[in-house]
C-alpha positions as CSV (number, residue, x, y, z in Angstrom):
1,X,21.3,-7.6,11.6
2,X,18.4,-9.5,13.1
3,X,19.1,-11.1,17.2
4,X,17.6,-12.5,19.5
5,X,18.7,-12.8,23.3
6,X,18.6,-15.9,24.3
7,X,18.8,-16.0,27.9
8,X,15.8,-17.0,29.0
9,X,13.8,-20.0,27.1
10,X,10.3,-18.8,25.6
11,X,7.1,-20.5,24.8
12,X,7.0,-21.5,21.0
13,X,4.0,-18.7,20.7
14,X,5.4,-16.0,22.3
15,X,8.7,-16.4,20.2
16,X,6.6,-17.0,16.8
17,X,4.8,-13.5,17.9
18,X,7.7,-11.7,18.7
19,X,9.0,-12.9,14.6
20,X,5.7,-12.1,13.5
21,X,5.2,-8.9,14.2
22,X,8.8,-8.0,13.6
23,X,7.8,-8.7,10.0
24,X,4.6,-7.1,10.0
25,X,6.5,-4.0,11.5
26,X,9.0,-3.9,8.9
27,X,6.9,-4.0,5.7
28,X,5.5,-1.1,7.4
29,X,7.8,1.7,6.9
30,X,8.9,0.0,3.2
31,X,5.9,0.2,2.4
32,X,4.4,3.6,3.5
33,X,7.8,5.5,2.7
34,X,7.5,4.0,-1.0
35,X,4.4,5.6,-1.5
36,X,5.3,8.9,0.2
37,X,8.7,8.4,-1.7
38,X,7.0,8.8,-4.9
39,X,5.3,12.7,-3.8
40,X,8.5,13.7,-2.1
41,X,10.3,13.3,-5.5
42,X,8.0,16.1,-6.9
43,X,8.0,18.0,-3.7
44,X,9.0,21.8,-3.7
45,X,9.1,22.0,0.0
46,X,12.4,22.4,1.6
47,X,11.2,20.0,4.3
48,X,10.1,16.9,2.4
49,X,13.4,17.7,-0.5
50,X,14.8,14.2,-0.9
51,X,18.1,13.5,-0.1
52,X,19.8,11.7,-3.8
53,X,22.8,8.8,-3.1
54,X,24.9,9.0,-6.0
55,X,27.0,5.7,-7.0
56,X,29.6,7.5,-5.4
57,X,27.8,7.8,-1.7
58,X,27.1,4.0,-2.5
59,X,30.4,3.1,-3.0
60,X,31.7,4.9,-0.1
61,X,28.8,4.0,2.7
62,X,30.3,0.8,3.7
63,X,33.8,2.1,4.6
64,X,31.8,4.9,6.4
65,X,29.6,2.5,8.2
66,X,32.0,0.5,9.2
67,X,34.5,3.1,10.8
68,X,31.5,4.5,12.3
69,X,30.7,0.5,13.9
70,X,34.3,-0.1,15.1
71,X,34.5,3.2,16.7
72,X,31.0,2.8,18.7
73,X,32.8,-0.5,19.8
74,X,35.7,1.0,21.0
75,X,33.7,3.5,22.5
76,X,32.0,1.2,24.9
77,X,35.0,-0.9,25.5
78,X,36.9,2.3,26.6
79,X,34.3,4.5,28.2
80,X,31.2,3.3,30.6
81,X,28.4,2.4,28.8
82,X,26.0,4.2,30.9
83,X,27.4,7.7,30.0
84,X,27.5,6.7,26.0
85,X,24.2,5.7,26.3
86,X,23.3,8.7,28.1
87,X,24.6,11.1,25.6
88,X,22.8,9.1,22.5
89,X,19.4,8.9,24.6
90,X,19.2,12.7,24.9
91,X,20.3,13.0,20.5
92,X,18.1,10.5,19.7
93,X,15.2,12.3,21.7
94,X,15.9,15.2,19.5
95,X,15.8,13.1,16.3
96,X,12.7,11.2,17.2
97,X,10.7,13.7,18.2
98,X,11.0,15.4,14.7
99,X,11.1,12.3,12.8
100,X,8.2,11.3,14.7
101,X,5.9,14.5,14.0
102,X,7.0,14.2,10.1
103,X,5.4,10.6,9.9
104,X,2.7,11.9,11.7
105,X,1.7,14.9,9.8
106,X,-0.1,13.5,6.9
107,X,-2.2,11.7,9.6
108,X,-3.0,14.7,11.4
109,X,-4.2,16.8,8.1
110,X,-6.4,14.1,7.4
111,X,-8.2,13.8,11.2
112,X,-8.3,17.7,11.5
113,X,-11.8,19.0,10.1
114,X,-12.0,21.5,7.0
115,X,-13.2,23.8,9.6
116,X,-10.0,23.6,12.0
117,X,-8.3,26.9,11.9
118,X,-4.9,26.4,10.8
119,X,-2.6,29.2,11.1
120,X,0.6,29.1,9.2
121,X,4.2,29.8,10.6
122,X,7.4,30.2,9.2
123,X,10.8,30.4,10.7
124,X,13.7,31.7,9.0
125,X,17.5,32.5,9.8
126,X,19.3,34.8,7.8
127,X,22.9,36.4,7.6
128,X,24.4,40.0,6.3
129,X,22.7,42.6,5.0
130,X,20.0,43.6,2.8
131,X,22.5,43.2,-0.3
132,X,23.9,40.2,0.8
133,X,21.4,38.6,2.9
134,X,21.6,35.0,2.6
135,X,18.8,32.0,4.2
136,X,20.2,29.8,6.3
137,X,16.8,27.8,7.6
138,X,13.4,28.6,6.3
139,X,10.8,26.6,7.6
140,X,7.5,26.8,7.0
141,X,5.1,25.0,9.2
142,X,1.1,25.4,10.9
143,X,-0.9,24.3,13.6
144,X,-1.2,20.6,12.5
145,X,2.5,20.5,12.6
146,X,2.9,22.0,16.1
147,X,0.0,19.5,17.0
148,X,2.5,16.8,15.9
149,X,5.4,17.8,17.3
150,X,3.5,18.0,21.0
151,X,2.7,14.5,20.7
152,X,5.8,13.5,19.3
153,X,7.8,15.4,22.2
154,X,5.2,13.3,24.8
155,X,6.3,10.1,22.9
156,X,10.0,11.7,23.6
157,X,10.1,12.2,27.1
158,X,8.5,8.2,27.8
159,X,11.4,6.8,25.7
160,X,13.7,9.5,27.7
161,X,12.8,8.1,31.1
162,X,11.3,4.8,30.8
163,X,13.5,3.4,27.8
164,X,10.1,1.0,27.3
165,X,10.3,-0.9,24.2
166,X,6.9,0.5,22.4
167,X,8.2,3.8,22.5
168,X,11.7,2.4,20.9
169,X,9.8,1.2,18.0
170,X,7.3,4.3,17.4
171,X,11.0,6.6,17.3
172,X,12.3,3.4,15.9
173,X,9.4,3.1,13.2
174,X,9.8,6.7,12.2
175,X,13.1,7.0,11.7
176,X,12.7,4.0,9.3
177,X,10.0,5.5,7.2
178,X,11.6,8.8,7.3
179,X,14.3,7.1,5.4
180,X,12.6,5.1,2.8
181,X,10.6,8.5,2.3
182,X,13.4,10.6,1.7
183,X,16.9,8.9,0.7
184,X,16.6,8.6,-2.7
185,X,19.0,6.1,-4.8
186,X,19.3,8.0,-8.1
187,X,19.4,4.5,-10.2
188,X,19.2,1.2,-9.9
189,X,22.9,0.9,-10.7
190,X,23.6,2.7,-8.0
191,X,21.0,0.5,-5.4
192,X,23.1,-2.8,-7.0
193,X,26.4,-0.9,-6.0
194,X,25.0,0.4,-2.1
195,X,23.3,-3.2,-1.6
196,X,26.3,-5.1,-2.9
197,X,28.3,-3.3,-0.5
198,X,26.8,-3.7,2.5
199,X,25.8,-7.2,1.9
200,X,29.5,-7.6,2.4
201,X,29.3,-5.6,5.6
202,X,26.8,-7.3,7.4
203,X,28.4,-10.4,6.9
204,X,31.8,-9.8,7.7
205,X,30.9,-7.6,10.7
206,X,28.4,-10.3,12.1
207,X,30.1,-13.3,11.1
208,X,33.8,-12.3,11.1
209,X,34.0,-10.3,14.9
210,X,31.6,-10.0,17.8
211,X,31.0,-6.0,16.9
212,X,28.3,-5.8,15.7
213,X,26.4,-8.0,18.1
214,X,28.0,-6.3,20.6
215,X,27.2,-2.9,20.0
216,X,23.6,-3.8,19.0
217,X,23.3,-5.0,22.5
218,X,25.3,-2.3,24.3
219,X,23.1,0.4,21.9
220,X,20.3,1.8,24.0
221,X,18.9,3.8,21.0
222,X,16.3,3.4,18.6
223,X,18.1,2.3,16.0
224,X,16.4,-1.0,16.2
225,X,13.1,-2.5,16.1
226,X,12.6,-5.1,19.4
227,X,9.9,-7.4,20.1
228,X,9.3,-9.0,23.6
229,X,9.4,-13.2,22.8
230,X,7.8,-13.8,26.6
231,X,5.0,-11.1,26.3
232,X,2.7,-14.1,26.8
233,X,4.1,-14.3,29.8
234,X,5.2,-11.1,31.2
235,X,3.1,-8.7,29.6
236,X,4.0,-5.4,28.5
237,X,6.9,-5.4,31.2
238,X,8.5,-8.1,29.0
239,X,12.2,-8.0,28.9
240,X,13.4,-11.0,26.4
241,X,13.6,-9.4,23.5
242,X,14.6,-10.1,19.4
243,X,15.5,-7.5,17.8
244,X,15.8,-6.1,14.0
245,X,18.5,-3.4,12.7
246,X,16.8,-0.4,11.2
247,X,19.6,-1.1,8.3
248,X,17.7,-3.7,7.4
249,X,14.7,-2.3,7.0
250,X,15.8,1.4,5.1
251,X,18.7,0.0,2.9
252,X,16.3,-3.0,1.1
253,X,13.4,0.1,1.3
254,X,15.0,2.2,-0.4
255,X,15.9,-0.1,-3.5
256,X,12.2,-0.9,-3.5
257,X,11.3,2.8,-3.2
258,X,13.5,3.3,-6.1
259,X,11.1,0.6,-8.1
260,X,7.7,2.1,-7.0
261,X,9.0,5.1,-9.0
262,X,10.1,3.6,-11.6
263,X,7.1,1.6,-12.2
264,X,5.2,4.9,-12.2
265,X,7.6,6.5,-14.9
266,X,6.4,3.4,-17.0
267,X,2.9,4.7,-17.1
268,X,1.8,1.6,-17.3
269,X,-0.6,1.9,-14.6
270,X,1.2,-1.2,-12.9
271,X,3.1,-2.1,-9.8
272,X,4.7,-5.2,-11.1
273,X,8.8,-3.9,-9.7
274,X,7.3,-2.8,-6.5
275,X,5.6,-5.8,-5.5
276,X,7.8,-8.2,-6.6
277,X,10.3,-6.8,-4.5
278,X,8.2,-6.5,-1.6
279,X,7.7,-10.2,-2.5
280,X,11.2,-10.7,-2.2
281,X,11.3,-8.5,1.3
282,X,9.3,-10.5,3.2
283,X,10.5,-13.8,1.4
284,X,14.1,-12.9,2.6
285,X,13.1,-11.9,6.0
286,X,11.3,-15.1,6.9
287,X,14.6,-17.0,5.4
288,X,16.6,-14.7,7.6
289,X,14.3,-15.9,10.9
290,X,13.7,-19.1,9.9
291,X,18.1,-19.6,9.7
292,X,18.1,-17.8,12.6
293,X,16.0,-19.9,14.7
294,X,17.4,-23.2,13.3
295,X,21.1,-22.5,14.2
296,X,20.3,-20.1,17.6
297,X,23.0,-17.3,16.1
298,X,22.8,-13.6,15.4
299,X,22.1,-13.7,11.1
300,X,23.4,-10.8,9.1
301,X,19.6,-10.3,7.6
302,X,21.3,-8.9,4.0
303,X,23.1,-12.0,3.4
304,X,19.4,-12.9,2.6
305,X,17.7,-9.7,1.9
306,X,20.2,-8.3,-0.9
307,X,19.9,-11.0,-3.8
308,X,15.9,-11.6,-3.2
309,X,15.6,-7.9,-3.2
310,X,17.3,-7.3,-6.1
311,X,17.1,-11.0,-7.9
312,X,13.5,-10.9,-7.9
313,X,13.0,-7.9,-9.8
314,X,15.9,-8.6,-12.3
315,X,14.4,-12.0,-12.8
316,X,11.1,-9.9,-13.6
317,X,13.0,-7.3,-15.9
318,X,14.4,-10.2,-17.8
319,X,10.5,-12.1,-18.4
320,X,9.2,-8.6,-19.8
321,X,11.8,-7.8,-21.8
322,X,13.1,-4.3,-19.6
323,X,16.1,-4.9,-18.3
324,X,17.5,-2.4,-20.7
325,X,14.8,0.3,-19.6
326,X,15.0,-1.0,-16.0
327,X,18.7,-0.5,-15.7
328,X,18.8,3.7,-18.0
329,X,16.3,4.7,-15.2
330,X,17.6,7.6,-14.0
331,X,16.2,10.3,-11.1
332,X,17.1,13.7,-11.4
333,X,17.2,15.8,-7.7
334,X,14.3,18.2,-7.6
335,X,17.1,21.2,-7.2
336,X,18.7,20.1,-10.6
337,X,15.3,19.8,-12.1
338,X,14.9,23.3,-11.2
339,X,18.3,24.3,-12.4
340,X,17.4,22.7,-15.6
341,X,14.1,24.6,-16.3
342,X,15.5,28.0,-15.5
343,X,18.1,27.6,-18.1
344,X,15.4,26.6,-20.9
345,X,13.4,29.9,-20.0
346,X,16.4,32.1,-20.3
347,X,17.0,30.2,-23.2
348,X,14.1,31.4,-24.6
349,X,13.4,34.6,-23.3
350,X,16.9,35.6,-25.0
């Protein structure tokens, strides 16, 4: 859902800003978490194994979501609002901070020198015996990470006390590109099924009831990306704010992570799907801003987002002559990959 609080009247420039780089910080995470979608696919590493939505998880996300968004609603109508908030502050910390220090650690392998010593770590849990011993976490990690995670944790404690909107969007930013990177739809089916349904979501929930705009107000998490509209004014202790749903970055990201990769199983040495949806991205953003800003009322940004996001590239599929090869793409989960293999080789060793 994309907001704006309009209590206070802002210069044209600052509120043009404020849309501006609420767009600019959006196509960042769909962006960067495309292209680190497409190595996580062929990762071995526990840490960076995607997480596959089936067209069943599609088809059930919406009912899921929206129990989950009535019963945050009823939990600030019943309880104080300070306590919730409390209580979320103190998860989210935990979240961000490691979501955080994930985004950062391709960053920090690239500033470190060759020469840096970088020790490696590993933590692992196990239960029962030596017979029966089984993992419950392995976790390998070095230096680079624990570098990470310090800064991360410093990011932490700012948003823990001071609740400033920068540190809200660098949590806010991560947890976004966290989830391009690593929720993988395992078709495009399946992405038509999840988008469909939560088109129907965001508009019943934003234009049907007050929840969601009540809850995205009452939310003092970083689920959302804000922007100050009088930072012209008021500098970085700015308090008029519009705001954009991570939903609306991660859901849309993830269909157009889903086309990066299957541009690259073309082999065609093209990016025609993943740009044109991009395209379509920032296309049905600016609608979504532009409506919003023309009728001064809270827009459920999928209404637009869904059929540019997935129109565009159809319209595409249809001019080259793959729909047919656009619609059998199918991803296989790294685990049932391996699965797979294991069975050929015994296969052949008997």
């Amino acid at each position: 859902m994309a907001d704006t609080e309009q209590a206070r009247a802002s210069a044209p420039e600052g509120t043009a800003l404020a849309y501006g780089s609420l767009v600019f910080m959006a196509l960042l995470p769909i962006f960067f978490g495309a292209l680190r979608s497409v190595h996580c696919s062929k990762s071995k590493n526990a840490s960076d194994m995607p997480e596959t939505i089936t067209s069943r998880d599609a088809a059930r996300f919406p009912i899921i979501a929206s129990c989950t968004l009535f019963g945050l609603y009823l939990f600030f109508k019943v309880f104080s609002q300070e306590y919730i908030n409390l209580l979320l502050s103190v998860y989210f910390f935990g979240l961000g901070v490691l979501a955080l220090s994930h985004t950062m650690s391709p960053l920090m392998s690239r500033i470190f020198p060759d020469s840096f010593s970088n020790k490696q770590f590993q933590l692992l849990f196990t239960q029962g015996s030596e017979e029966t011993k089984e993992e419950i976490v392995n976790y390998e990690f070095d230096t680079k990470n624990l570098v990470c995670l310090l800064i991360s944790t410093v990011v932490g404690v700012w948003y823990l006390l001071k609740k400033h909107w920068i540190a809200n969007n660098l949590f806010g930013l991560a947890f976004a590109l966290n989830g391009v990177e690593l929720l993988h739809l395992n078709n495009v089916s399946t992405g038509c099924i999840l988008l469909g349904g939560l088109f129907v979501y965001d508009v019943f929930w934003v234009f049907g009831t007050n929840v969601m705009v009540t809850v995205a107000r009452s939310f003092e998490a970083p689920i959302k990306l804000v922007f100050p509209q009088d930072l012209l004014e008021r500098g970085l202790d700015a308090s008029n704010f519009a705001m954009l749903g991570l939903g609306d970055i991660v859901i849309p990201g993830i269909f157009i992570a889903l086309l990066l990769r299957f541009d690259v199983s073309l082999k065609k040495n093209s990016r025609t799907y993943f740009y044109s949806s991009f395209l379509a991205y920032i296309f049905g953003l600016g609608l979504t801003i532009f409506v919003m800003h023309t009728f001064k009322h809270a827009q459920p940004a999928l209404l637009y987002l869904v059929p540019a996001c997935v129109g565009f590239p159809v319209v595409v599929a249809l001019i080259r002559g793959e729909l047919t090869e656009l619609f059998r793409y199918e991803e296989t989960p790294p685990e049932d990959t391996d699965v797979k293999e294991d069975s050929e080789t015994e296969k052949k060793d008997q």
